[in-house]
N, C-alpha and C positions, 0 to 999 in steps of 0.2 A: 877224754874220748867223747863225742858226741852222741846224744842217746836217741835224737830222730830224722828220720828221713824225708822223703816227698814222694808220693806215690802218684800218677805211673812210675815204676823205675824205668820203663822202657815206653818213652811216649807216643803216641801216633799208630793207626795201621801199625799192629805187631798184634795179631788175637792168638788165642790156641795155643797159648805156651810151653812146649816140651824141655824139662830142666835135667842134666845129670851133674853128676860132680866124680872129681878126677883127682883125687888127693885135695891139693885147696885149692883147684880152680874150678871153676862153673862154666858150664856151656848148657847154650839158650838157643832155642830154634822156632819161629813160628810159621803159619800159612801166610801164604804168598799169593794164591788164588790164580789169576788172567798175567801177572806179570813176570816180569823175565828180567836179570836172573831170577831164580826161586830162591825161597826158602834162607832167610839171613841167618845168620849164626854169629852170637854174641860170645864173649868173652867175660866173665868179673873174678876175682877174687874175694870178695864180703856181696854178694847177692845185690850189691845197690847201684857200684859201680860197673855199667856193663857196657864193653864197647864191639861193635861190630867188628868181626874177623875175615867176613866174605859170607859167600853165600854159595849150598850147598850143590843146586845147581846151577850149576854155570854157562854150563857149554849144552845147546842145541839136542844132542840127541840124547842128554839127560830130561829134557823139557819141553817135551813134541806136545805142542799147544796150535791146532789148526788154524786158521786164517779167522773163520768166523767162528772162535772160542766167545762165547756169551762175557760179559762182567760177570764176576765173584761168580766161576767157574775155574778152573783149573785145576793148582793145587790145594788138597784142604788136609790141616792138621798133623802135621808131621809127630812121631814122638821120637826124642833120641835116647840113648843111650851107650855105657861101655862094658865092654863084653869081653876078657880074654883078652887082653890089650890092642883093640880096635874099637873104636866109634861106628856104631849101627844107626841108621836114622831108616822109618818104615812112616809111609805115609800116601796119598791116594792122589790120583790123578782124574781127577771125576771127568775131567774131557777126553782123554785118551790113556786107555790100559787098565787102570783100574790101579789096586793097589801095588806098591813094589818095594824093594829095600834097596838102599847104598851104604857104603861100607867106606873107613877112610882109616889111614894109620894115624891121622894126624886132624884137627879140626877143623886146620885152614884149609886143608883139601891135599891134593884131590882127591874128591869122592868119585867112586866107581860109577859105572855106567850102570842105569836101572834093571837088579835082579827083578822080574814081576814074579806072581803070586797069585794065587785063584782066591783070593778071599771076597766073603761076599762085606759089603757093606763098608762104611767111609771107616775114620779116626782108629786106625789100628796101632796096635800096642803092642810090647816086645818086654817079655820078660823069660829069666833062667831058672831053673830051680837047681838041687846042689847033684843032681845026677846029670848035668848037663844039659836036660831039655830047652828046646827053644818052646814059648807059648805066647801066642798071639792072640791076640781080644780085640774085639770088631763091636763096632756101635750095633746094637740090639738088646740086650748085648751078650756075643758068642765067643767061646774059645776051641782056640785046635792048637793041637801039635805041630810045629813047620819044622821044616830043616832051610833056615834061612838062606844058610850059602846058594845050595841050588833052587831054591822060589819052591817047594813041594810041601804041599800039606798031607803031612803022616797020617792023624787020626784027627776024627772031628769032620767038621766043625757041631759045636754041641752049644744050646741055648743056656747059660749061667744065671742069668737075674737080670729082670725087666726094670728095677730100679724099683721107686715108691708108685708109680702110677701113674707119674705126668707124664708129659708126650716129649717126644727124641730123648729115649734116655739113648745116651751117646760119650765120646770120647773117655773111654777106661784107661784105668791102669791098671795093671796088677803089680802090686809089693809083696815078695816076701817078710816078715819080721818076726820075729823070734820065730814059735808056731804055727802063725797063719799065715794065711794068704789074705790080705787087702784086698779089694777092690775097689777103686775110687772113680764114679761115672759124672755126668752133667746129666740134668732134666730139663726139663720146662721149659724148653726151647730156649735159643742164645738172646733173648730178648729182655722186656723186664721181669718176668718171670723164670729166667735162670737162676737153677741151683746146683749143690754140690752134695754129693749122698754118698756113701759110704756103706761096705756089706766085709763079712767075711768067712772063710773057710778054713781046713783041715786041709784043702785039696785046691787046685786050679779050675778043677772042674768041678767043684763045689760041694756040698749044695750049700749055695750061700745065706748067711743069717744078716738082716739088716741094722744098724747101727740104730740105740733106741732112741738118738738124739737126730738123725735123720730129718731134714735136710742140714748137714753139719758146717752150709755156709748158703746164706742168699740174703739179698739186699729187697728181696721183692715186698710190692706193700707199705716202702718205707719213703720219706721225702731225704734220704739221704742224697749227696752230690756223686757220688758213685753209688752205677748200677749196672746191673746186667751184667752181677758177679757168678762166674764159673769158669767150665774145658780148664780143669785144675791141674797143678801136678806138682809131687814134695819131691823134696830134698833135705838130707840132714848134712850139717855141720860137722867139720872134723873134729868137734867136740861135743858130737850128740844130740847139737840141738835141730830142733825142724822147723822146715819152713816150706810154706804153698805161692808157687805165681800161680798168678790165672788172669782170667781176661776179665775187663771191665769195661763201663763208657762212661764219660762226662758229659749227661745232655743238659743242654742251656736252654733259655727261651721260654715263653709261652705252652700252656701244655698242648700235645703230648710232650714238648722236649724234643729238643733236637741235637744227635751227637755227630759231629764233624768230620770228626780226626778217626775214626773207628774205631773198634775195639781194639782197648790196649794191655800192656804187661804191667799186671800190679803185683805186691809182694804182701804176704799177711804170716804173722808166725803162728806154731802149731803148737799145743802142747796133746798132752796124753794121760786122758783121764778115765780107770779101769778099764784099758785094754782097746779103748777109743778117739779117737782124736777132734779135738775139740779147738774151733777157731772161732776168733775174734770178729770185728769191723773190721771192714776194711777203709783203713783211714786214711783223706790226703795228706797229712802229717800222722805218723807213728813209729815207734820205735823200731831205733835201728838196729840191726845186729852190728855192724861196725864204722858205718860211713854217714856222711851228713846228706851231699847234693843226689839227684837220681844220675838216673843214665848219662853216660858221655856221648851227646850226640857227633854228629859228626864235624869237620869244621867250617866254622860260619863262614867262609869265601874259598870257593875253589876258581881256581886262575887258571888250569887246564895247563898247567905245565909238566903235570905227570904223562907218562910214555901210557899209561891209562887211565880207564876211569876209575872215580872209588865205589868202593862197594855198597853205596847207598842209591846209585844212580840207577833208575829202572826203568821198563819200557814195556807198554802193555803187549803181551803175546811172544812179540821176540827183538831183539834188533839186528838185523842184518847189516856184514860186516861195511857192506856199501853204504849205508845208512847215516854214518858217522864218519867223523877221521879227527884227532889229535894232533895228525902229522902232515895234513896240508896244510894248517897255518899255523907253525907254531906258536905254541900260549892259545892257541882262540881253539875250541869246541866248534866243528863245522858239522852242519845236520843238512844231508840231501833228502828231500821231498820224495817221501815212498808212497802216499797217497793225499787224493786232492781235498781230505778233507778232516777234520776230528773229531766228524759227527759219523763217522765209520772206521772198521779197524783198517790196519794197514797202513796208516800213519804213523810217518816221523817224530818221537815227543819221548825227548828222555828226561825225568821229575825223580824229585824225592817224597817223601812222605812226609805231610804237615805234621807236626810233631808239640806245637804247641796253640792254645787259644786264641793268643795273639802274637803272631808275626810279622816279620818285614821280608819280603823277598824283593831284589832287584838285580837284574841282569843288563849287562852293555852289551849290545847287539848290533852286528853290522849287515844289515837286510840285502847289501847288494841290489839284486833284481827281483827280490826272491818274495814268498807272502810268509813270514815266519813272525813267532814273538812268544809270550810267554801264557800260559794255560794255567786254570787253578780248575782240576779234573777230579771230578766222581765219576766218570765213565762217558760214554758216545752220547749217550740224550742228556749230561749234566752238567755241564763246563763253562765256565768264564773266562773269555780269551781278550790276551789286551795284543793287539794283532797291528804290524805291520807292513804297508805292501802302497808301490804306484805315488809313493810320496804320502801319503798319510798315515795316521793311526786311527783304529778306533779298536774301542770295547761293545763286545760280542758276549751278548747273551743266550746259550743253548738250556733251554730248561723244558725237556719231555718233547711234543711236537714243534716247540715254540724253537724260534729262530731271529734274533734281534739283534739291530745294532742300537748302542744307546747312546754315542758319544763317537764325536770325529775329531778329527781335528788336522792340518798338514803338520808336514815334517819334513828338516830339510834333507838333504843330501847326506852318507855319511852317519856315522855311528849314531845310537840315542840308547838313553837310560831309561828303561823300563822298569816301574816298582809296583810293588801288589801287600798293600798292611791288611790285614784282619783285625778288628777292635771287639771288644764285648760289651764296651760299655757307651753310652748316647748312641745308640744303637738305630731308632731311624731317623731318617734325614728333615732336617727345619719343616719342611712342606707339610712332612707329616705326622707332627705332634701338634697338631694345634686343637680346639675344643670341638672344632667342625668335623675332625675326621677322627677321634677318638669319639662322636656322635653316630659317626656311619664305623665304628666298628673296624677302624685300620690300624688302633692303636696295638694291637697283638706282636711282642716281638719276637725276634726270633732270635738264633743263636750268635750271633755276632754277622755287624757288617763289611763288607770285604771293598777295600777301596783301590782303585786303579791312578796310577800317577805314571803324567811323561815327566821325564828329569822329578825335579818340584812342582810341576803344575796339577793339581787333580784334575781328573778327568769324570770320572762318574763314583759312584757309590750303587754298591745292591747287597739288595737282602740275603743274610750266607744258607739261608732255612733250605735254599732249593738247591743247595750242595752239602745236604745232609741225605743219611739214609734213611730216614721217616720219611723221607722224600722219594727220593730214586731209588729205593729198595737195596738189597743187597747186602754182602757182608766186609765191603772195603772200605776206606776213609779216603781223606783228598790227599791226588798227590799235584805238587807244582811243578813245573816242570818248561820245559822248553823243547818248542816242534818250529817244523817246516814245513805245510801242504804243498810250494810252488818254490822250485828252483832249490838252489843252496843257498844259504846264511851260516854267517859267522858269531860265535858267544864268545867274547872276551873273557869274562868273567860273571860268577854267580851265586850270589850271596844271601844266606838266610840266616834271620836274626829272630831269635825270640824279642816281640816288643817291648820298647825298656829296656835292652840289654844292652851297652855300650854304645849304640844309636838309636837317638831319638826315632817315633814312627810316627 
């Protein structure tokens, strides 16, 4: 049996981890923020191998997301659990409604339509005690009594514990175990100074006593390759044993560091030492509980021959049904132009989450008449688009006010092969490594460089730093993807490869 893993188990955009377990299987849910569907839900058996099942919301009036919904807005921090033989997922809708709960028999769905709830405050929490109460816990961090089914908070809400002292202590959980009641929060904001702390009680509503080894996980201070370890949450094994996902980042580059892919799902085991729980490093290789590779991403070429999409495919805010079709061209992904641009919402552009360092992405695209092509997106003011329209291609630089094209080129008639590699390594381009510009101070690199190719021909090269979130702020990663601002186009097919992995980048 193999004794390690690779940490992320879940790579890319997946932060805010909520874990429960079901006899021996495991279900995983993270934030979703600005896109649509919400909230993905994984699947594993050994904690390592986890594969997406669908995603919680799905349908429209579970995920009323306004036209001009902000980036890394929407939804934040789901936590799941099961209850009395139903799956509860309770989580917050920072653009519209505030917090709510959905309910499901089953965790492919369908989930119910959003019960809401008057709780004040984001990352709220769901736990039972053995007299049946429901109790919720809200970032501050507060608890009350709800009676879930109908959305009504009974008693409370009542302040329980500020955490050690750093600022946003947030995303609780409460555990019963033997005695006590756990409580396990985040501090120090989701940044390099994210930690993980621990308190506990007699009661739910406390008063809580803090853990003496407090902060009982944080990467802060360290030159370790993960950081911006926390928003935790255990699970134990149908033989006892424990284990913490939580969110991390991999930044690269020159400091501060630049992380790409957002925060991601890492896995660390727990043990329990006099009545506390005490974790490890979090390593990118560490022992497994039972599996060698991480996550099952998704599959590297979808050919759009399914009656739908899969459940990795997302779209910022919403996508309306007109937006898309399957079934005007069979085999080919057709996307109608819903606005003129994707440097504003209201655009056509459905993408997955980069999921690895270095990838290959390449899609066959039949532009028609249309201005469409493929997008590498941190949000409206962050994007690299390899665009084509009018007979030609070019690569388009959107970074903050800035608006550029770098690289043109014609194109004939008729389908063409679009590709997009990321590298990490010879990171900038011949021009500028030489003695004269590491003299003027250009030598600083950043996280990987991201290269645009028609068929095999390069087209341009840029710096990935300004599609990181040291950059353009916020709490999402990049997702790639494929839009249309003008007319309808057709996508044959769409392929993403970790680089190195069975084709050359």
């Amino acid at each position: 049996m193999p004794r390690f893993y690779d940490n992320p188990v879940i790579g890319g955009f997946h932060p805010d981890p909520s874990v429960c377990r079901v006899g021996e299987d495991y279900y995983l849910v993270c934030s979703s923020f600005e896109y649509f569907p919400g909230v993905p839900i994984f699947h594993s058996r050994d904690l390592v191998h986890w594969r997406q099942i669908g995603n919680v919301l799905d349908r429209p009036e579970q995920l009323p997301l306004p036209p001009d919904t902000p980036a890394s807005r929407g939804i934040y921090a789901p936590t799941i659990r099961h209850h009395d033989g139903r799956f509860w997922l309770i989580t917050t809708n920072v653009s519209t409604g505030g917090n709510f709960i959905v309910t499901a028999e089953r965790p492919e769905g369908p989930w119910s339509d959003p019960v809401w709830i008057d709780l004040p405050g984001i990352d709220p929490d769901l736990a039972w005690d053995d007299e049946g109460n429901c109790w919720a816990a809200f970032q501050g961090v507060g608890v009350a009594r709800i009676d879930p089914e109908a959305g009504k908070v009974l008693d409370g809400p009542w302040p329980i514990w500020s955490g050690t002292g750093l600022q946003w202590p947030e995303a609780p959980h409460l555990y019963r175990i033997g005695d006590w009641w756990y409580l396990m929060i985040a501090e120090g904001g989701t940044e390099r100074g994210h930690t993980v702390a621990m308190a506990r009680a007699r009661s739910p509503r406390g008063p809580f006593e803090p853990s003496p080894v407090n902060p009982i996980l944080t990467h802060r201070g360290t030159d370790h390759p993960v950081q911006s370890t926390g928003h935790a949450d255990l699970v134990t094994t149908p033989d006892g044993d424990w284990w913490m996902v939580l969110l991390a980042t991999r930044p690269r580059g020159f400091t501060p560091g630049f992380h790409v892919l957002g925060r991601e799902t890492f896995l660390v085991p727990v043990e329990w030492v006099d009545g506390w729980p005490r974790v490890g490093t979090v390593e990118l290789r560490a022992r497994a509980p039972r599996a060698w590779h991480p996550w099952e991403p998704p599959p590297a070429r979808d050919d759009f021959d399914a009656p739908v999409l899969g459940h990795e495919w997302i779209s910022p805010r919403s996508r309306p049904d007109t937006s898309w079709s399957l079934a005007e061209r069979p085999g080919w992904l057709t996307l109608h132009a819903t606005g003129s641009t994707l440097d504003a919402s209201g655009c056509t552009f459905v993408g997955r989450r980069q999921q690895h360092p270095e990838c290959r992405v390449e899609v066959r695209l039949d532009p028609g008449w249309a201005r469409a092509g493929v997008s590498v997106r941190l949000d409206e003011a962050h994007h690299y688009d390899l665009e084509v329209c009018d007979g030609r291609v070019e690569v388009i630089a959107r970074i903050g006010p800035l608006r550029n094209v770098v690289a043109r080129r014609a194109v004939p008639p008729g389908a063409v092969v679009l590709a997009v590699t990321t590298r990490t390594d010879d990171l900038l381009p011949p021009s500028a490594t030489g003695a004269h510009d590491i003299a003027l101070g250009t030598a600083a690199t950043g996280p990987d460089t991201i290269a645009f190719h028609l068929g095999a021909d390069l087209l341009a090269e840029l710096d990935g730093r300004y599609l990181s979130t040291e950059v353009a702020v916020g709490f999402t990663g990049r997702v790639i993807g494929m839009y249309a601002t003008e007319g309808s186009a057709s996508f044959d097919w769409f392929e993403y490869r970790e680089r190195g992995a069975d084709v050359p980048a």
